[in-house]
Structure formats: C-alpha cells, structure tokens
N, C-alpha and C positions, 0 to 999 in steps of 0.2 A: 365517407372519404374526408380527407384533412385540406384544409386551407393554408395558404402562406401568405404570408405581407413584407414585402420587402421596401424597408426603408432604403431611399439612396440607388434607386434601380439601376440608373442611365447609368453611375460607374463602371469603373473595369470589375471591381471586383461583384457587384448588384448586377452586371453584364454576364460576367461567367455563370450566375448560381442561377439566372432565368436559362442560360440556354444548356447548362446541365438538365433541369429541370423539363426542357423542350426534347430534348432527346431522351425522353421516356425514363431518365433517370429516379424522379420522383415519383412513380408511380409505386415503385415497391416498398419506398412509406409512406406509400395511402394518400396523397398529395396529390388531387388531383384539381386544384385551380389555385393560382399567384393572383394576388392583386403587387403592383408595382407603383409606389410614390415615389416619384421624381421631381425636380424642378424642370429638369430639359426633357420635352420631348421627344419621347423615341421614334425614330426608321423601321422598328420590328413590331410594329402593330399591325399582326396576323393573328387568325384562324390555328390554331392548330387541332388535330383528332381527338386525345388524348388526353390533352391539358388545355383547361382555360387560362387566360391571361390577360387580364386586366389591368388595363394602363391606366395611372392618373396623375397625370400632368400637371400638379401644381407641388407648392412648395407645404411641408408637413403644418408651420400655423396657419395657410390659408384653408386646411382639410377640418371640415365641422363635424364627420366622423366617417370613423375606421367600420369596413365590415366584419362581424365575427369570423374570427380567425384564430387556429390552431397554433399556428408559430410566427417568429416573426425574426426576418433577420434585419436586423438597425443597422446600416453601412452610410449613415448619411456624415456629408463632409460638409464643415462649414470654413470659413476665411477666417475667422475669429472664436475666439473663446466665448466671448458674450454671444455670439449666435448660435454656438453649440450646446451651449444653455439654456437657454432660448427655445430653442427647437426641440432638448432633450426635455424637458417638462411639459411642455405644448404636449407631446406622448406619453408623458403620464398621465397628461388631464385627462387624455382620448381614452387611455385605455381602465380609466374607472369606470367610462361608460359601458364597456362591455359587461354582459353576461355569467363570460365566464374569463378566467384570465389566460394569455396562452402563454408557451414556452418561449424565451427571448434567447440570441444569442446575438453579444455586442460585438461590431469589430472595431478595431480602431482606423483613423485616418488623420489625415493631414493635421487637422486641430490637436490629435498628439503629437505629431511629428515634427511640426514646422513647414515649413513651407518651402516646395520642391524647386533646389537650385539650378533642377536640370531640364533642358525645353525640350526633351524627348517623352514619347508615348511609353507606355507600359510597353508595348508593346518592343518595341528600340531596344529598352534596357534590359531587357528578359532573353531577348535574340542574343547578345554579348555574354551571359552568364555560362560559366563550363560549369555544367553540372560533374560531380565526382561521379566515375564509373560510367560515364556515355559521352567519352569524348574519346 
C-alpha cells in the first residue's frame, strides 16, 4: 500500500484531500495511510478503519524528518514570499533524506495570490457562486 504527506493540512483545501481520503476515496489508489503537517492543530484527530492518519503539528522547518512516503501534496500557505522560500527548501532538504523520491503535486496559495481582501470563509464565498447548469 501507498503513503501520502500532505503539506498544509489544517487548510481548506489540505481539509478536503484528508477527508476525501477519509471516505474511503483513497483506498482505490493503494493509499492507505496520510501523515498531515500543519502548523495548526487539528479537531479531527481520530481513528479511522480504513485509513491511517497522522497528524503533525508543527510548522515544516521545525520537522527533522518526513516519513517515507509515496506522494505528497504541498498546499502549504505562507504571509510572505521569504517564508515560502523558506519553507519550500526546508522540503527539499527533507526530502534528500528519503530513500526513494515520491510523486509531488504543488498547489498554489495566498503567497501567489496576494492576500485575501475579503473576511469570509471558503466556505461564504463558494455558497454565492451559480454554478452554470445547476441553478
């Protein structure tokens, strides 16, 4: 079976891919245990059947190393440019320590974006949206 690492977990978007993953979605590509680096501490540290899922609670330079791991999705969000540099080489150092190397898939966040002018949740602003063909 395959491992996952998810950088950036506590997000929305680091929120949806674990609890995809929690509803057995991962299991049909071999995926069957997450580790999750966060800086914020999650509320969903359970047990599940299925799937393992390991939380760790600290910020990516304070991590002395990554477990071997198949994939890895990087969703981590920093205030600044210099800390998302910062951050994104700290995971490169980590992941020369591995083994073997696994598959990455980056997304982008705030640090490309800029910085959100509006004080609503994902959640708020997604409620508002008319999808074409389901309204």
């Amino acid at each position: 079976m395959k491992k996952l690492l998810i950088l950036g977990g506590s997000g929305f978007f680091g929120n949806s891919i674990v609890e995809y993953g929690i509803n057995k979605k991962l299991i049909k590509h071999k995926i069957d245990e997450i580790y999750i680096i966060s800086r914020s501490k999650s509320s969903k540290k359970k047990t599940y059947k299925h799937i393992k899922v390991t939380y760790i609670s600290k910020s990516i330079i304070n991590v002395k190393k990554i477990p071997v791991i198949d994939y890895v999705i990087y969703c981590l969000k920093s205030k600044n440019i210099k800390s998302s540099n910062n951050n994104f080489n700290y995971f490169l150092k980590l992941l020369k320590t591995l083994p073997k190397k696994p598959k990455i898939l980056f997304t982008s966040s705030g640090a490309v974006y800029g910085k959100n002018r509006i004080k609503k949740s994902e959640n708020q602003i997604l409620s508002r949206i008319t999808w074409p063909g389901l309204a």
